[in-house]
C-alpha positions in Angstrom: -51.9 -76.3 76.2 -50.7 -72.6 75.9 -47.5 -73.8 77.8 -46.9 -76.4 75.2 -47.3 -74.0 72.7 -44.7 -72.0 74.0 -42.5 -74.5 74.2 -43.0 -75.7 70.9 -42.7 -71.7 69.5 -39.6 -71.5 71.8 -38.0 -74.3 70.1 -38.6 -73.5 66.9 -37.5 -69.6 66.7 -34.4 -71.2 68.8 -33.7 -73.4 65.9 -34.5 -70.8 63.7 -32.1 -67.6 64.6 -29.0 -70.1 65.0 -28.7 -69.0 61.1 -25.7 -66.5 60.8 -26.7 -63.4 59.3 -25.6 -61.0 57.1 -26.4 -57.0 57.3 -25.3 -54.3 54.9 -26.4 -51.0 53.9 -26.7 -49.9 50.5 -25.8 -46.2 48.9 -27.5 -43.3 51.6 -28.5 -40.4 49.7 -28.4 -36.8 50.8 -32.7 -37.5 51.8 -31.8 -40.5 53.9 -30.1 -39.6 57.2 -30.3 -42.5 59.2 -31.4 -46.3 57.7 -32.1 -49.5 59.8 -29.6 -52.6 58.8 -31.4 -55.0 56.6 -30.2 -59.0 56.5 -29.1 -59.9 53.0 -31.8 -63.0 52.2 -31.2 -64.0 48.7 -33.5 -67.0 46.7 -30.9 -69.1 47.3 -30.7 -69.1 51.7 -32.4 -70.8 53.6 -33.0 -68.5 56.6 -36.5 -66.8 56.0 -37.8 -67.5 59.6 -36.0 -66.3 61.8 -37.1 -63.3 63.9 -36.1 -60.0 62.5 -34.8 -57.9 65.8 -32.5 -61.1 66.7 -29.2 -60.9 65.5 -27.0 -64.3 66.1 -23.6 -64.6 67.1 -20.8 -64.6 64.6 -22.9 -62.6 62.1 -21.3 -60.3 59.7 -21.7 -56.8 59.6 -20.8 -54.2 56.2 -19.9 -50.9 56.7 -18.9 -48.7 53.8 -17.2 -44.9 53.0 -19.3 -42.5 54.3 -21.4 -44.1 56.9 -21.2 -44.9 60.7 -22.8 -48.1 62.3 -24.6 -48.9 65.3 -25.6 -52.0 67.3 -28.3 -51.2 69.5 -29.8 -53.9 72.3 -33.0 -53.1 74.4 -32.5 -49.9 73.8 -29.1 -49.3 74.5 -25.7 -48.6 72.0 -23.5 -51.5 72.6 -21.0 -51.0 69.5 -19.9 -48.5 67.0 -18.4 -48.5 63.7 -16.9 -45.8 61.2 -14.4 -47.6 59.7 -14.9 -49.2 56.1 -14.8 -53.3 56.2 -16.5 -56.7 57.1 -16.8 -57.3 61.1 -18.5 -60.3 63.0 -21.0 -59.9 65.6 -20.0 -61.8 68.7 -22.3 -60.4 71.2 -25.5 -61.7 69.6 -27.5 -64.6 70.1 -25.5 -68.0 71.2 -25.7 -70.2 68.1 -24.8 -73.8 67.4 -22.9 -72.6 64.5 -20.5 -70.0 66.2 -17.3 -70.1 67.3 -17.0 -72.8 70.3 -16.8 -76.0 72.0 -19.9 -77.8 71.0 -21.4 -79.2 74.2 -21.3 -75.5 75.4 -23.1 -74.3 72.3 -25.6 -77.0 73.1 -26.2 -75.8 76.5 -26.7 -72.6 75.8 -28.8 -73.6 72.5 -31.5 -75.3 75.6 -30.8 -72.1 78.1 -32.4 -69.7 75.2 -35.6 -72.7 74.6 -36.4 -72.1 78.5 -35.7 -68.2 78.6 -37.8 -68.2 75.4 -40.8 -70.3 77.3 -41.1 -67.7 79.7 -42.0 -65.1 77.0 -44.5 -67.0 75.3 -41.9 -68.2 72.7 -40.6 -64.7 71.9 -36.8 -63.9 72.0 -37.1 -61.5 75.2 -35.2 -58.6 73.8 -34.6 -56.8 70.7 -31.5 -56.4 68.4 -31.2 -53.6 65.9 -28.5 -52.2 63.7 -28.5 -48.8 62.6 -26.7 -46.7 59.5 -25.7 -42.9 59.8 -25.4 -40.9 56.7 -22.3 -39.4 57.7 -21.2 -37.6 54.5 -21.6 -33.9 53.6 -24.9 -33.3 53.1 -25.4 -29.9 50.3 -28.0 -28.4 48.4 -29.9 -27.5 52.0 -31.1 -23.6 50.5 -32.0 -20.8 52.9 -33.1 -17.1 52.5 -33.8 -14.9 55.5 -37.6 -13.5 55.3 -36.6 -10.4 56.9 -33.7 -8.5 57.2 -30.9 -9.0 59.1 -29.0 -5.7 61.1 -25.8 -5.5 60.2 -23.1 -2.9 61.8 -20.5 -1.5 59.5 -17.4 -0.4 61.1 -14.3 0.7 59.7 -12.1 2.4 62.3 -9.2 3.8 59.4 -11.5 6.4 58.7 -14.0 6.2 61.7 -17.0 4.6 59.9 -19.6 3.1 62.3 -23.0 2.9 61.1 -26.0 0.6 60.9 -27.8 -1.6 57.9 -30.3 -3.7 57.2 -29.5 -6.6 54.8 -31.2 -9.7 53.2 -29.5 -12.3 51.6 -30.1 -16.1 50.4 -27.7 -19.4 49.6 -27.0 -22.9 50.6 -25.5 -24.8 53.2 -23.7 -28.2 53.8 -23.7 -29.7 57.2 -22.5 -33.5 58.2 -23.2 -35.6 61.3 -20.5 -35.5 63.2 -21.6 -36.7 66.8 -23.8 -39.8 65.6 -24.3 -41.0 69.1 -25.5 -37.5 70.0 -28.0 -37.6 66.4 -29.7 -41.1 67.7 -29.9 -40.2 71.4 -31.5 -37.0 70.8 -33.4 -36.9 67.6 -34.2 -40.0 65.7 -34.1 -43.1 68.1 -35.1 -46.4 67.4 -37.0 -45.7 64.1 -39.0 -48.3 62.1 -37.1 -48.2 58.8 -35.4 -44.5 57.9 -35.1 -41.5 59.1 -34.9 -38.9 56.6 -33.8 -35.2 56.3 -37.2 -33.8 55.5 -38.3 -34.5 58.8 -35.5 -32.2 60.6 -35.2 -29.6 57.8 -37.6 -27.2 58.6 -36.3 -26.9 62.3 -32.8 -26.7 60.8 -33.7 -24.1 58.3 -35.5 -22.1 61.3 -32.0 -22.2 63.5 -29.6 -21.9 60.9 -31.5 -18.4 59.7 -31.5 -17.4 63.6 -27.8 -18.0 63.5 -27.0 -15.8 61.1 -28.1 -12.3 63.6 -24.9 -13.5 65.4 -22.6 -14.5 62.7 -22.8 -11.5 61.0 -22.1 -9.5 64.4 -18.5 -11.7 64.7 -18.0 -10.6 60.9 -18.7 -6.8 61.9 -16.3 -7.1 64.4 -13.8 -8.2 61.9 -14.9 -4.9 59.8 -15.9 -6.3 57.3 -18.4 -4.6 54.6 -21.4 -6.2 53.5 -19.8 -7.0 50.4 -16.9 -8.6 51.5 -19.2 -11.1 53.4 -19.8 -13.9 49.8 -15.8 -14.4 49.8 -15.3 -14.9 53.6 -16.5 -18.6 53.2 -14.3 -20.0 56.2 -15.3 -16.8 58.3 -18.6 -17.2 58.2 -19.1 -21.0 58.5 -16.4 -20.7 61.6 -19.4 -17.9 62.8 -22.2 -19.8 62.1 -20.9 -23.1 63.7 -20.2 -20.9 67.0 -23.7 -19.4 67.0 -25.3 -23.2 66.4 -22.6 -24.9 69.1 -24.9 -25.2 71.5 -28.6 -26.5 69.2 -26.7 -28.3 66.4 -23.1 -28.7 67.8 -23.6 -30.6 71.8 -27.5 -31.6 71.4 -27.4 -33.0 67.1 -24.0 -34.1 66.5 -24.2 -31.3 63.2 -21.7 -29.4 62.3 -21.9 -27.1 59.1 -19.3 -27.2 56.4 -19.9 -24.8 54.1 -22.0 -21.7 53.8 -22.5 -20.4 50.3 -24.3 -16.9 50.0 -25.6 -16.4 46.4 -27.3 -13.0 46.8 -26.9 -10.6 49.7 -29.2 -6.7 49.3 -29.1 -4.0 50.8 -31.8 -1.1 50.6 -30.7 1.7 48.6 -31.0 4.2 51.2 -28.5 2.2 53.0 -26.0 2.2 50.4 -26.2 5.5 49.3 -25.6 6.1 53.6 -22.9 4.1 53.0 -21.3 6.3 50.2 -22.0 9.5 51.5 -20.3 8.2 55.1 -17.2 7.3 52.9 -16.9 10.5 51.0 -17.6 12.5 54.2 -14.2 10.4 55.5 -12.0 10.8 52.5 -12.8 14.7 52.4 -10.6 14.3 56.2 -8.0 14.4 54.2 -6.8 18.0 53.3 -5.0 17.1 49.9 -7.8 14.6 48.7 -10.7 18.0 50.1 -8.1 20.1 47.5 -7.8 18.0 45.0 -11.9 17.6 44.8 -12.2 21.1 44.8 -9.7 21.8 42.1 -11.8 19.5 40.4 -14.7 21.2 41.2 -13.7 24.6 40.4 -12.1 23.2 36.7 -15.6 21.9 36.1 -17.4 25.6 37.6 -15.1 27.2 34.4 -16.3 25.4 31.7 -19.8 26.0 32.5 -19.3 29.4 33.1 -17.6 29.9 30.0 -20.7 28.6 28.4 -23.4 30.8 30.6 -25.6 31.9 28.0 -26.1 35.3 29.8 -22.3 35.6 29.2 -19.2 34.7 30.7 -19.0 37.2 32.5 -21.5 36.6 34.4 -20.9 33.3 34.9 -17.1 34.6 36.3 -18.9 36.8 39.1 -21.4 34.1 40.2 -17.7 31.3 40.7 -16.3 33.9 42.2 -18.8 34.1 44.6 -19.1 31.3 45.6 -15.3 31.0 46.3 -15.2 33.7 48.9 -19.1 32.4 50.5 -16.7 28.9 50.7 -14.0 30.2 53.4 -11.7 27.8 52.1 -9.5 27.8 49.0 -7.4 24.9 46.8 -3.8 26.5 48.0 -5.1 26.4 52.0 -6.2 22.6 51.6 -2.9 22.0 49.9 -0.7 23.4 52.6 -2.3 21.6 55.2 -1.8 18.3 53.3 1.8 18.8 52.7 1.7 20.2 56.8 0.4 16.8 57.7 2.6 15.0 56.0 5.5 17.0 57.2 4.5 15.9 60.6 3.8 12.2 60.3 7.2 12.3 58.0 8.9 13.7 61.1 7.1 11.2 63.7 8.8 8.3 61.8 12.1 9.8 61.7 11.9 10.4 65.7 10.6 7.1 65.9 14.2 5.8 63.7 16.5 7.7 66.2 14.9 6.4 69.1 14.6 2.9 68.1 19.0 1.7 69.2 20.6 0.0 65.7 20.8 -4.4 66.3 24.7 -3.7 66.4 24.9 -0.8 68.9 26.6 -1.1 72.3 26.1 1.2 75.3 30.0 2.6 76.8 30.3 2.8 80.8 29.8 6.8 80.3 26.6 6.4 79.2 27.1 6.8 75.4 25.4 4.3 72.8 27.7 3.7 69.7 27.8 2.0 66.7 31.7 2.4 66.3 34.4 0.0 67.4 35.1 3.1 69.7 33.3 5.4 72.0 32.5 8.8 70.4 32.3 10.5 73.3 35.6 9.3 75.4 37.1 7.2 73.0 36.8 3.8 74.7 37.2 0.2 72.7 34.0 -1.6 72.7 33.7 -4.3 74.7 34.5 -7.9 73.7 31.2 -10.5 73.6 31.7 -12.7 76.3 32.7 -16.0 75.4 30.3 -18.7 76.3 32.8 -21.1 77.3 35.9 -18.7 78.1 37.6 -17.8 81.7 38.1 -14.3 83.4 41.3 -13.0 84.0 42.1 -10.7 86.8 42.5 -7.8 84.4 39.0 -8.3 83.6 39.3 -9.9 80.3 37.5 -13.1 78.9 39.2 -15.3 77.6 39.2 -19.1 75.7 42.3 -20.1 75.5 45.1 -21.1 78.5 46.9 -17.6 78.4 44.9 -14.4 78.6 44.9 -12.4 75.1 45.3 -8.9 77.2 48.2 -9.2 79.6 49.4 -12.3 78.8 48.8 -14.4 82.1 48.0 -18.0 81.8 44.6 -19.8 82.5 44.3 -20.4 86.4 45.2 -23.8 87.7 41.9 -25.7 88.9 39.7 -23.4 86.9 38.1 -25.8 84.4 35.2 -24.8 82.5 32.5 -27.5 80.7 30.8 -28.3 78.1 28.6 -31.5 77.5 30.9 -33.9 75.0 27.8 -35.2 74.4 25.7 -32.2 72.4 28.0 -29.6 72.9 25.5 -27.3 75.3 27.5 -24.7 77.5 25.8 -24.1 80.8 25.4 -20.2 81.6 28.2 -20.6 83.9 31.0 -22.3 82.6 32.7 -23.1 86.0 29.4 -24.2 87.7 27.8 -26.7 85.6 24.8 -28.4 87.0 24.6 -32.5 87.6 23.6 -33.3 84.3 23.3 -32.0 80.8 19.4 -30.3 80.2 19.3 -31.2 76.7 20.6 -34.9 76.4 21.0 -35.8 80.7 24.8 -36.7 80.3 26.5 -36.9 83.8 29.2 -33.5 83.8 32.6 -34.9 84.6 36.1 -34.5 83.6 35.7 -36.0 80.3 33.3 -32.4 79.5 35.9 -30.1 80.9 37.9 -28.1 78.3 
């Protein structure tokens, strides 16, 4: 009796997934990462029994902007899609109404009824089709709970010093790799998988990568508020960091990091200040400068002392001689420095040869037409395509332009008629032409 019943079962869920259907995803929003296809049964079809992980040859299949399709058999990806348009299924169940001669369609009709007996009247496998949310997902906020070291360096005026910062945003990230996000974190899922279920574990990571990002954007000295405006920087950072959890294992890349508010404790940014004045006072003029300054603001309060100006006068000048170092000192080792450094570049000027110079055989570089040391004619450029006479000279046409003798008989020189390349040595040209493979003959000798 229960083999009968199969039988029966068999036949009819055969019958009953010969219907072609129809899958297509509607709109994904930024919650739903992952959706399974749904067949498209209207009040007006007639196919409301057949069995819901069967999908039938010759079925059509939607994909839209923005999303990445799957066809997934016992387990197993056996097609992709991320291209927008309409496709048809051909690997799915045999039906009668598919594509085919219809005695084979019959035959294969009756091989599914006895593979279906064997399972109780069950199809024997499983069919799915799966849509990826494969647009940029934003609004994904983070904050980091503790601070974050941070290394300022800037080597113009040898600042290298430690801080601690805390800062919050956003990011945007998009599934790149969808194979990779079904293999290794949502699978064959009932209906949807959505982004609240991953979100904490990607907040977690994404906060962890920051220790690292913000040591590449140290080594790129930058200061801690340079970091909001360095938006391709830092996501380039944070992807490198995340490569190896997000990147090879999730298919995720991030797209954009946005950092709304980024602190630093006061005692590290008055550190901060004072490292920067301590460097700027390096320089002698700016050190004189301040203390001009300085020293203008010491008169006006001493010519206000209330115990007299006097007195006020005595305790400046004090202080002056307890300071070892004057205004006119400072000076003269700013304008000593920059004596130097003006020299350097000048050295640097005569050293470096002019583009137009030309060394003569006694050793001498000139800029001249003639030597200024023994009076000699500079050279003439070699031609690329010219002849040496025995005097020495180069020349292009058949008589030389220095003594007058003509070109040698049987000493041809070639270029390719073809693109007009010279070979380094005219006389000698290879087999063929490098830049277009023309044979060299006697049609390229001129």
């Amino acid at each position: 009796m229960g083999l009968i019943m199969a039988a029966i079962g068999a036949a009819a869920g055969t019958m009953a997934d010969q219907w072609k259907e129809y899958f297509y995803c509607e709109a994904l929003s930024d919650d739903v990462l992952m959706v399974k296809g749904q067949k498209v049964v209207t009040n007006r079809g007639q196919n409301t029994k057949g069995s819901d992980n069967v999908i039938t040859a010759g079925s059509g299949i939607a994909v839209a902007d923005g999303q990445t399709m799957i066809v997934v058999e016992d387990g197993a990806i056996i097609e992709v899609c991320n291209r927008p348009g309409r496709y048809t299924f051909q690997l799915g169940t045999p039906s009668l109404f598919a594509d085919g001669k219809l005695g084979e369609k019959i035959k294969q009709t009756f091989q599914q009824i006895g593979q279906r007996i064997t399972y109780g009247g069950d199809p024997g496998k499983d069919q799915r089709i799966y849509y990826f949310n494969t647009k940029q997902i934003s609004n994904n906020l983070f904050g980091t709970p503790e601070t974050v070291p941070f290394r300022v360096v800037d080597s113009k005026i040898g600042l290298d010093i430690d801080v601690q910062i805390k800062c919050s945003g956003m990011y945007t990230f998009q599934i790149v790799d969808p194979l990779l996000f079904y293999t290794n974190i949502c699978g064959n899922v009932a209906q949807e998988y959505r982004k609240e279920t991953i979100a904490p574990r990607m907040k977690a990571e994404f906060i962890d990568a920051l220790t690292p990002a913000f040591s590449t954007m140290s080594d790129m000295e930058l200061r801690p508020n340079q970091i909001p405006g360095k938006k391709v920087e830092l996501k380039n950072a944070v992807n490198s960091a995340l490569a190896d959890t997000w990147g090879k294992n999730m298919g995720i890349e991030v797209i954009e990091v946005a950092i709304k508010a980024l602190n630093l404790p006061k005692e590290d940014q008055d550190m901060i200040k004072e490292a920067q004045r301590i460097a700027m006072m390096q320089n002698p003029t700016y050190a004189a400068a301040t203390m001009v300054g300085a020293q203008a603001d010491a008169m006006k309060a001493a010519a206000s002392n209330s115990a007299g100006a006097m007195t006020g006068f005595m305790g400046m000048g004090m202080a002056q001689q307890a300071g070892g170092m004057n205004a006119q000192s400072l000076f003269a080792m700013g304008q000593q420095q920059q004596a130097q450094q003006a020299a350097q570049q000048q050295a640097m000027q005569a050293q470096a040869p002019a583009a137009d110079s030309w060394t003569c055989s006694c050793g001498t570089t000139n800029t001249s037409k003639f030597c200024q040391n023994c009076g000699a004619q500079k050279p003439a450029p070699a031609a690329a395509n010219g002849w040496t006479c025995s005097c020495g000279t180069v020349n292009q046409g058949k008589f030389c332009q220095n003594c007058g003798s003509p070109k040698p008989a049987g000493a041809k020189v070639y270029k390719c008629d073809k693109c007009g390349w010279t070979p380094a040595d005219p006389s000698n040209p290879p087999k063929f032409c490098p830049e277009c493979g023309d044979i060299f003959d006697d049609n390229d000798a001129t």
